[in-house]
C-alpha positions, 0 to 999 in steps of 0.5 A: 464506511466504518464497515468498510474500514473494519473489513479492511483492517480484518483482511489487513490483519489477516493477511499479516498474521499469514506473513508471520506464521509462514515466513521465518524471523529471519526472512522477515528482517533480511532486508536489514543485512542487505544495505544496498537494496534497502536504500534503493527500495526506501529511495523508490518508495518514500522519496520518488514516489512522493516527489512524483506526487508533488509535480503532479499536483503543480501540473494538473488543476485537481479538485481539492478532494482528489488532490489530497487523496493523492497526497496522503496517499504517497504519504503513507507507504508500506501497504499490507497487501504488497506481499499478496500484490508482489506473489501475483507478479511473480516477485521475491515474495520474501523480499515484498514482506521485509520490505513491507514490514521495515516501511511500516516501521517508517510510516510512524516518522515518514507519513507525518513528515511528507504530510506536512511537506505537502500542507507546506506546498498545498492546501489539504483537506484534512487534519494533520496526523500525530506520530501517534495516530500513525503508530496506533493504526499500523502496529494493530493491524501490522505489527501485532499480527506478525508478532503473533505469528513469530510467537506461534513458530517460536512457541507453538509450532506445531499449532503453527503448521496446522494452521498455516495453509488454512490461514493462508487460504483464508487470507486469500479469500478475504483479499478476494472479496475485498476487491469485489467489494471495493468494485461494488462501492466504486459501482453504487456509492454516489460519492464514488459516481461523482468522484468519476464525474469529476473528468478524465483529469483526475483519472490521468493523474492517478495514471501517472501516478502509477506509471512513475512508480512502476517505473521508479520501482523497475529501474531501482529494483536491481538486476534480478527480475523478481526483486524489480517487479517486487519493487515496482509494485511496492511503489504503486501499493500505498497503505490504503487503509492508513490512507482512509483512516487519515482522511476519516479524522475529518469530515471534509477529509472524508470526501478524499475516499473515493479517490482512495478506492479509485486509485486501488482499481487503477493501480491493480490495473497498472500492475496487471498490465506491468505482469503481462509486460515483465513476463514478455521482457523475460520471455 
């Protein structure tokens, strides 16, 4: 699993840098001169989404580990791969790395806090994390490659567009091969076989979980087409590598991976059929 986890990382920060390199400052920071659509985006994102998660949990009889993947899970929002997931949709691509930069940032107060809000609730099987611990995880692979990238345009901007394309090209490789590879964990690690044992129960909550937060996000987005499916997919694209590392700080917790993995398959599935029914709404 510490390989996978490196893996993530490395394809997280990768496909940060690519953010940093091909995106202006000031494209990055936009959603900051437009109040609206970023209270509506944090609304769908940081508040809905968990609440979603919170009913879930009182409906449905899960077992400790999924439900406390799915809790961690809508604790920490801001995924690095909402740029790449938002592209493949057709959305404001812009608009996905703003936001997925300024949810970031929030993750250092949000995921403590709505973590503690569902240990308040529900009993969790893993250790509550620090603002700290949260900080340390999102500004290595977050932050500091965006940073880089800023620094080369300002800097060194010849250097910056010889590697642009590259970079991106690689970056794209990379979030290939780490869904081949999530599939073949999903296929061959015993955890991962149980974890699917465990009944369409679980299943079905991850499915929810999804639907509300297509839903959510569509009905927030706003009138501009790319800008709602931006927005819906950023509501289903938790920050699974600060998901996992969350439930690695304790043994127990780490029982709460497969529902991590499985959730990733489901929510590409979910945002594969909501591109398939965008595009015939637009049609």
């Amino acid at each position: 699993m510490d390989i996978v986890l490196a893996f993530i990382s490395l394809t997280i920060f990768t496909l940060m840098l690519s953010n940093g390199v091909n995106y202006s400052f000031q494209q990055l920071i936009s959603l900051s001169h437009e109040r609206e659509v970023l209270l509506r985006s944090l609304l769908a994102v940081i508040v809905l989404v968990p609440i979603g998660v919170v009913l879930l949990l009182w409906v449905f009889d899960l077992p400790p580990a999924v439900a406390t993947g799915l809790a961690v899970l809508a604790a920490a929002p801001g995924a690095p791969l909402t740029t790449k997931r938002a592209e493949m949709t057709g959305g404001d691509v812009p608009y996905a790395a703003s936001l997925q930069l300024v949810l970031a940032l929030l993750a250092v107060v949000v995921t403590p806090l709505t973590l503690a809000f569902f240990y308040i609730l529900f009993e969790l099987e893993t250790e509550q994390v620090t603002p700290f611990k949260v900080a340390w995880q999102v500004a290595t692979v977050t932050f500091l490659p965006v940073i880089i990238g800023v620094l080369l345009q300002r800097f060194a901007p010849r250097l910056t567009e010889r590697i642009r394309k590259p970079l991106r090209v690689l970056a794209n490789i990379l979030f290939l091969l780490l869904v081949v590879l999530v599939v073949i964990i999903l296929a061959l690690a015993p955890e991962a076989r149980m974890m699917l044992l465990v009944g369409w129960t679980s299943i079905a909550a991850m499915v929810i979980m999804v639907l509300v937060g297509l839903i959510v996000g569509h009905l927030l987005g706003g009138p501009k087409r790319e800008q709602r499916s931006t927005l819906a997919v950023a509501s289903i694209a938790r920050n699974v590598g600060l998901a996992m590392f969350i439930v690695a700080l304790s043994d127990v917790g780490q029982n709460s991976m497969p529902t991590i993995v499985v959730y990733m398959l489901v929510g590409v599935a979910g945002q594969s059929l909501y591109k398939i029914w965008s595009k015939r709404q637009t049609a």
